[in-house]
C-alpha positions as CSV (number, residue, x, y, z in Angstrom):
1,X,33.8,-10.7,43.9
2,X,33.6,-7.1,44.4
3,X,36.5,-4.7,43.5
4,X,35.8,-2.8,46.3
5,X,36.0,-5.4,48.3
6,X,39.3,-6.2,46.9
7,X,40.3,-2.9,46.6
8,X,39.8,-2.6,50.6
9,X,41.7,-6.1,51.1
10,X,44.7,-5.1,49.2
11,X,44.6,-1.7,51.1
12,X,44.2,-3.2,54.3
13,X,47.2,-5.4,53.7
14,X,49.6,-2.6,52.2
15,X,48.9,-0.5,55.1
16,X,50.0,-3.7,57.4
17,X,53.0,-4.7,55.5
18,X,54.4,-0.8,56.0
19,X,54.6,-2.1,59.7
20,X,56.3,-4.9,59.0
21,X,58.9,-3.0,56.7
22,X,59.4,-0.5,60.2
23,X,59.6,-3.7,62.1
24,X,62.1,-5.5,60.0
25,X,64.1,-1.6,60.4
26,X,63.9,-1.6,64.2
27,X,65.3,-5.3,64.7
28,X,68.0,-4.7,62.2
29,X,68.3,-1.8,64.2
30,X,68.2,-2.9,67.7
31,X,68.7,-6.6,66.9
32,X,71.6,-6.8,64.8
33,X,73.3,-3.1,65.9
34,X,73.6,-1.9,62.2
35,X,72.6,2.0,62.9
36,X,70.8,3.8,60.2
37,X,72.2,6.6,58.7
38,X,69.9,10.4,58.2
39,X,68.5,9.0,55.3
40,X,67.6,5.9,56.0
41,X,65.4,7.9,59.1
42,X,64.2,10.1,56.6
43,X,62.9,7.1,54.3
44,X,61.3,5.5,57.5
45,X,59.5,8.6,58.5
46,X,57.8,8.3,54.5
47,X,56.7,4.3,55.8
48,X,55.6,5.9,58.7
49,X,53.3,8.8,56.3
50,X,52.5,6.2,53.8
51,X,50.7,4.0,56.7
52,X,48.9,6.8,57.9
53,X,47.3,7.7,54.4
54,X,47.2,3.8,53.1
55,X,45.2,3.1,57.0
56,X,43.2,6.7,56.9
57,X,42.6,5.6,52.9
58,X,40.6,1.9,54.3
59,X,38.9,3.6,56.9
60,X,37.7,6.1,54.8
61,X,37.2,4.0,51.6
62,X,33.0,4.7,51.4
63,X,33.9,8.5,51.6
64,X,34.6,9.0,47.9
65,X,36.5,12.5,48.1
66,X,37.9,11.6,51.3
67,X,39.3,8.4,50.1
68,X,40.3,10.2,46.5
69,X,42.6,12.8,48.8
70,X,44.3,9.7,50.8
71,X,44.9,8.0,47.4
72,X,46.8,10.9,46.3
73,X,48.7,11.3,49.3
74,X,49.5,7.9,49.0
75,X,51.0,8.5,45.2
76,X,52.6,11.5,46.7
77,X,54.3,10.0,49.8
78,X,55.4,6.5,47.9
79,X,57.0,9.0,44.6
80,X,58.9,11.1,47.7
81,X,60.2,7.4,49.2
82,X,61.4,6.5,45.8
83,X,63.1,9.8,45.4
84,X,65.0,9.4,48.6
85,X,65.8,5.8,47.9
86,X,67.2,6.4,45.0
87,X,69.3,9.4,45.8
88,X,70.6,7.1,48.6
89,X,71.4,4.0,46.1
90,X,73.2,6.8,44.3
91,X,75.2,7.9,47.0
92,X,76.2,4.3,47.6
93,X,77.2,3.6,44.6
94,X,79.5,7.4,44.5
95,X,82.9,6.6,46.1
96,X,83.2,7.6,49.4
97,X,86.4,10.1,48.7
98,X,83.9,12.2,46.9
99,X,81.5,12.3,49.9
100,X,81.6,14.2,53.1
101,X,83.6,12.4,55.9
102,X,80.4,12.4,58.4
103,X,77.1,13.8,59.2
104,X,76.4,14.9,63.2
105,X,74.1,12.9,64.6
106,X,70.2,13.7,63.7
107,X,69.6,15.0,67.1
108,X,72.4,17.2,66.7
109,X,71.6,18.7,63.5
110,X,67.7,19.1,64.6
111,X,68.9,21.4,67.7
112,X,71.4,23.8,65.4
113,X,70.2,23.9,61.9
114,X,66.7,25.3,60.3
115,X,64.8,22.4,58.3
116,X,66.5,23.5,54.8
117,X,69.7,23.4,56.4
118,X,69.2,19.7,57.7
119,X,67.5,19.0,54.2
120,X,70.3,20.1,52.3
121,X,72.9,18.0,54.7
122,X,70.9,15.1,54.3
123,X,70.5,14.8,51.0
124,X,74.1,16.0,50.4
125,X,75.1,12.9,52.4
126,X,77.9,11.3,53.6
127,X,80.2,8.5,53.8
128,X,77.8,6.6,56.6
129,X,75.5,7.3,53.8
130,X,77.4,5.2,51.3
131,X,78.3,2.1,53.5
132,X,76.6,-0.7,52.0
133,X,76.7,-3.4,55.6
134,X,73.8,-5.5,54.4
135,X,72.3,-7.2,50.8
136,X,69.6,-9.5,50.4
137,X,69.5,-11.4,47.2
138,X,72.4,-9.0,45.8
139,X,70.2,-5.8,46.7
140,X,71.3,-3.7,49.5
141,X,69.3,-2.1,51.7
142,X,68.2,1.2,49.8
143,X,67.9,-1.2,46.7
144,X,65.2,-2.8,48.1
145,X,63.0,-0.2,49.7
146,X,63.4,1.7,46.3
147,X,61.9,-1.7,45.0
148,X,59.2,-1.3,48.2
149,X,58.0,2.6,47.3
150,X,58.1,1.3,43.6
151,X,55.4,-1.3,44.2
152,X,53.6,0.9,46.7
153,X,53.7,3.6,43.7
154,X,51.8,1.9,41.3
155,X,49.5,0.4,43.8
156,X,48.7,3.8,44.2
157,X,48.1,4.9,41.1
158,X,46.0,2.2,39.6
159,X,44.1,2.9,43.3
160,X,43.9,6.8,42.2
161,X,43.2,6.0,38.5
162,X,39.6,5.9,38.8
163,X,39.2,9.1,40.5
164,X,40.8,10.8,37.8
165,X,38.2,9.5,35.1
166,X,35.3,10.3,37.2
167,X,32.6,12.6,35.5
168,X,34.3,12.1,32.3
């Protein structure tokens, strides 16, 4: 069988499971009433970037550079998702005394701050931030997406990998 074929298979299918993952988010959302905190928006908005390059990477997989520069976004986007993942498993895992008591709503902090300010709140968190109200298997919620970026990671890279020994 082709790699490319398989290549644009495996592509095809990452870039459908992102909507799952935002599915499974909005019905534990609007389904079950558990209300994600700033970063758990902030790590949907990278599912929401990562489907864009992962779908704009299959329909552009017989454009070489094209596909090359989607690749890397991809690598990019999934490293960012694993880098707010893990910053929120960390703030779970801080006790809450050592946290701020509460963040303003998203809305709120988009309408009065300048995008460093809201950065540096997110990221700073909060005690919302460190509520764990859901585990799977013994992983809570940021445990597993950091898992989900992780796989998406090096399914990017060994996508990329070829690009960079190109010419050589």
């Amino acid at each position: 069988m082709n790699s490319d074929f398989i290549y644009g298979r495996a592509t095809l299918v990452a870039s459908l499971l992102t909507i799952v993952f935002l599915i499974i988010a909005l019905i534990m959302q609007y389904g079950f009433k558990m209300m994600p905190c700033p970063l758990c928006l902030v790590q949907r908005g990278v599912f929401v970037l990562l489907f864009i390059t992962i779908l704009s990477e299959y329909l552009s997989r017989n454009k070489t550079k094209v596909s090359a520069t989607f690749r890397l976004f991809s690598v990019f986007f999934s490293a960012a998702g694993m880098g707010i993942a893990g910053r929120h498993v960390w703030l779970q895992n801080t006790p809450a005394s050592e946290l701020p008591s509460c963040l303003p709503s998203l809305d709120y902090l988009i309408d009065t701050f300048s995008f460093a300010q809201i950065i540096t709140k997110v990221f700073a968190g909060s005690s919302e931030c460190s509520e764990v109200s859901w585990t799977f298997l013994g992983l809570t919620i940021p445990e597993q997406t950091f898992i989900i970026f992780f796989l998406y990671f090096i399914f990017s890279l060994i996508k990329f990998y070829p690009f960079l020994h190109q010419g050589k």
